[in-house]
C-alpha atoms as one frame of an Amber mdcrd trajectory, in Angstrom:
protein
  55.058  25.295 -14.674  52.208  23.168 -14.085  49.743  25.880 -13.131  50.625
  27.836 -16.416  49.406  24.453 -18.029  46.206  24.241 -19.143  43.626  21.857
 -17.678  41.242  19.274 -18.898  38.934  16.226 -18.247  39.609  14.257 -21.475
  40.460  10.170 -21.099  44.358   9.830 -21.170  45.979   6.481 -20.839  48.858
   7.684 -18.475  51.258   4.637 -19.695  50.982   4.713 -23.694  53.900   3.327
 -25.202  54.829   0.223 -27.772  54.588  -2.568 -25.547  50.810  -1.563 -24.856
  49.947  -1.861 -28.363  48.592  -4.985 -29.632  49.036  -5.177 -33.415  46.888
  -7.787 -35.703  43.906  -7.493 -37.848  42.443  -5.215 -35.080  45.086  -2.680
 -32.907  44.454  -2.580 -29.275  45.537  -0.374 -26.805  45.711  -1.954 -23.302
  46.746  -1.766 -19.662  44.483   1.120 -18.523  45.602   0.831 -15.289  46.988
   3.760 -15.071  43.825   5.607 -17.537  42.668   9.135 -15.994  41.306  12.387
 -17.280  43.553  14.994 -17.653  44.913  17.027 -20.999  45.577  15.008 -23.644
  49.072  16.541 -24.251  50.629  15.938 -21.127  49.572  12.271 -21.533  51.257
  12.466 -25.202  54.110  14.319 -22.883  54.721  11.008 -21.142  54.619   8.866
 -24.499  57.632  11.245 -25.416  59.419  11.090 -22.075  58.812   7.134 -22.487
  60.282   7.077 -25.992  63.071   9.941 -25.092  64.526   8.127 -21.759  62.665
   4.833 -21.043  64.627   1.856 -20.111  64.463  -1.622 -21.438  64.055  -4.601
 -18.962  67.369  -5.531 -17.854  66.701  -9.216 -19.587  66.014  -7.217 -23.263
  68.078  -8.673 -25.827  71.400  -6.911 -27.212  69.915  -6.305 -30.283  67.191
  -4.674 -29.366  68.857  -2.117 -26.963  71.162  -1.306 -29.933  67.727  -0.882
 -32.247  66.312   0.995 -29.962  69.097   3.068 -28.933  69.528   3.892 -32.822
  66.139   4.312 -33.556  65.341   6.451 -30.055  65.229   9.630 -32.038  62.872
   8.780 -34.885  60.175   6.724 -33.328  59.934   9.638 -30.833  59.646  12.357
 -34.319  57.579  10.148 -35.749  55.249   9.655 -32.869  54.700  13.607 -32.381
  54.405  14.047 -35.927  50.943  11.447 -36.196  49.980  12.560 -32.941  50.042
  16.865 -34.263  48.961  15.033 -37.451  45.843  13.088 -35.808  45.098  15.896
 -33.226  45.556  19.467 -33.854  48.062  19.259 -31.051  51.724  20.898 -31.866
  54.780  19.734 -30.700  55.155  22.848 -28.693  52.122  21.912 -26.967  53.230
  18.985 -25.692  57.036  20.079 -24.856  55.607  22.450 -22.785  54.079  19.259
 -20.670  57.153  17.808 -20.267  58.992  19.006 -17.544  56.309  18.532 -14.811
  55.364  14.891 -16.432  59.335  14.109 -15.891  59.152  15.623 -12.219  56.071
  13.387 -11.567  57.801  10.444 -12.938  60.673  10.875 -10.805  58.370   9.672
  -7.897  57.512   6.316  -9.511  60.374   2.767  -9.282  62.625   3.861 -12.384
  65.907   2.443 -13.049  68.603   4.866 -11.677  70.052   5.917 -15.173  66.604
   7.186 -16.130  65.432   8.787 -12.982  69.138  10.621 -13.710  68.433  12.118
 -17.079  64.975  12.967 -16.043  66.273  14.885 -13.423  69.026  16.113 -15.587
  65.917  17.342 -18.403  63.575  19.279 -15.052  66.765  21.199 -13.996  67.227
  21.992 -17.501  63.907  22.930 -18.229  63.910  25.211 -14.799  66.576  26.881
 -15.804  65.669  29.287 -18.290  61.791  29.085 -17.378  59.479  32.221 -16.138
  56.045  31.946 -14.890  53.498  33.246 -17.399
């Protein structure tokens, strides 16, 4: 899947999601720890993967595991929609980055739960897939 992907050099972040945005009179993005070049839609892949399966900190209150949980679906339309929006990119695009962004992120210290339905979205995505 990966080598049907195409390639690029561009500045990603590689760990873009809400709690690395600072919001005031001026937005920030921060910890670039993680920044590379690569193709700007499998870094927006990640974002999505983030938003579609990303635990909370076991010490996150109730309340905002039930938000978040109830919200899940529509920050993660709403963050592909401004991205197409701000980009060019379509959704497509960056679905198609998806499956080897989860396999990659299967590697890194996840919570159990979500290395599970990462692995559960690959072997999905491998399923029906044919080089091309």
């Amino acid at each position: 899947m990966l080598r049907d992907l195409p390639d690029d050099d561009r500045l990603c972040h590689g760990d873009f999601h809400p709690d690395n945005i600072m919001w005031g009179n001026q937005d920030w993005i921060i910890d670039w720890m993680t920044g590379m070049s690569g193709h700007p839609a499998g870094d927006a892949a990640r974002t999505a993967l983030l938003l579609r399966y990303g635990s909370l900190p076991d010490d996150a209150p109730a309340e905002v595991a039930e938000w978040l949980a109830d919200m899940r679906a529509e920050l993660l339309d709403g963050y592909l929609r401004s991205y197409a929006k701000q980009t060019g990119t379509t959704r497509e695009q960056i679905e198609r980055w998806m499956p080897p962004v989860a396999a990659a992120r299967l590697c890194e210290g996840i919570p159990e739960a979500e290395k599970e339905a990462l692995a559960t979205f690959v072997l999905q995505a491998l399923e029906g897939y044919e080089p091309g």
